[in-house]
C-alpha atoms as one frame of an Amber mdcrd trajectory, in Angstrom:
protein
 -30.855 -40.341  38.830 -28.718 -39.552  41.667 -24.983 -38.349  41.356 -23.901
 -40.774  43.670 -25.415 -43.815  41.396 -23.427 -41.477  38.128 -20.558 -41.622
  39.804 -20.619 -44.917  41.320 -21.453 -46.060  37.433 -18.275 -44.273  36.003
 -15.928 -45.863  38.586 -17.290 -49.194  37.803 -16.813 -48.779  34.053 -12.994
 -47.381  34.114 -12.305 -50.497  36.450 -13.686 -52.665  34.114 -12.158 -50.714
  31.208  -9.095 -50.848  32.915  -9.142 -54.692  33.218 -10.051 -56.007  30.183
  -7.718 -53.655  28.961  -5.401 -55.203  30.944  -6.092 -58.863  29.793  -5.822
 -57.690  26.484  -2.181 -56.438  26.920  -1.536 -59.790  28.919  -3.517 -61.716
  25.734  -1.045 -59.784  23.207   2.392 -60.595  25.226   1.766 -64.221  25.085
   0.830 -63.936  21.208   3.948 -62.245  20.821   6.240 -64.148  23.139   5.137
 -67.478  21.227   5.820 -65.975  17.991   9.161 -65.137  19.063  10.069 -68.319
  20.499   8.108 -71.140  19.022   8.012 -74.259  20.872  10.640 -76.861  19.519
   9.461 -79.793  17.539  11.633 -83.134  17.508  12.543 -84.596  14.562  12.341
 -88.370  13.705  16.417 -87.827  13.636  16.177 -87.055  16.986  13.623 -89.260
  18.594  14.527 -92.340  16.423  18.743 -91.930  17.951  17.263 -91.926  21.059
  17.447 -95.370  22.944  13.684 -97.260  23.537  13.384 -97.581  27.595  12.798
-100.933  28.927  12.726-101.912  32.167  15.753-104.554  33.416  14.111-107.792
  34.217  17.124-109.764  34.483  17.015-110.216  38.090  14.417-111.278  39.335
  11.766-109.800  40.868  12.972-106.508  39.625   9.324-105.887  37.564   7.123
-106.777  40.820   9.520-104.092  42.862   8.867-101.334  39.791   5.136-102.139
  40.541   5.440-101.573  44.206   6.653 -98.990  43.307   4.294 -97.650  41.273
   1.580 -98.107  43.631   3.389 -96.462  46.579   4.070 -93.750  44.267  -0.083
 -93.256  43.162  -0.974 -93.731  47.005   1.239 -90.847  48.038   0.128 -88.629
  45.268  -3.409 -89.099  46.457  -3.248 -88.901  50.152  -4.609 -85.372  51.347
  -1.193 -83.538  52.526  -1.194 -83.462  56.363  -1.286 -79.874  57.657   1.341
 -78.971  60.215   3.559 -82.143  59.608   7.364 -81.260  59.565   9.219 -83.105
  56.593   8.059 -84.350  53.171   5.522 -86.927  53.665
């Protein structure tokens, strides 16, 4: 074989040593980060004191408006952003 092909063989290998390596050390920081600070988990105390959401129907037409809403909110979500357009939406 030809040095060049050697060569070009070792390069490739300590790159690919070199990333994996890499993703390993990433890999262990997120073990060890979670470890550290485990996620929270709500007790029944807590999610039982909280209030249950309902939506105010007492004036009317109040529901049909939340479902207008709703759809103008899913329409928006799924309309391909415009490229170039100045402002939000």
């Amino acid at each position: 074989m030809s040095e060049w092909f050697i060569d070009g063989l070792m390069i490739s290998l300590k790159g690919l040593g070199v990333t994996f390596a890499a993703l390993g050390l990433l890999i262990l920081t997120m073990v060890l980060l979670t470890r550290l600070f485990p996620a929270r988990r709500e007790t029944e105390e807590v999610a039982s004191a909280r209030p249950p959401v309902t939506p105010d129907i007492s004036e009317p037409g109040a529901e049909e408006d939340e479902v207008i809403a709703a759809i103008g909110l899913a329409l928006a979500h799924l309309r391909p952003p415009r490229i170039g357009g100045s402002g939000p939406g």
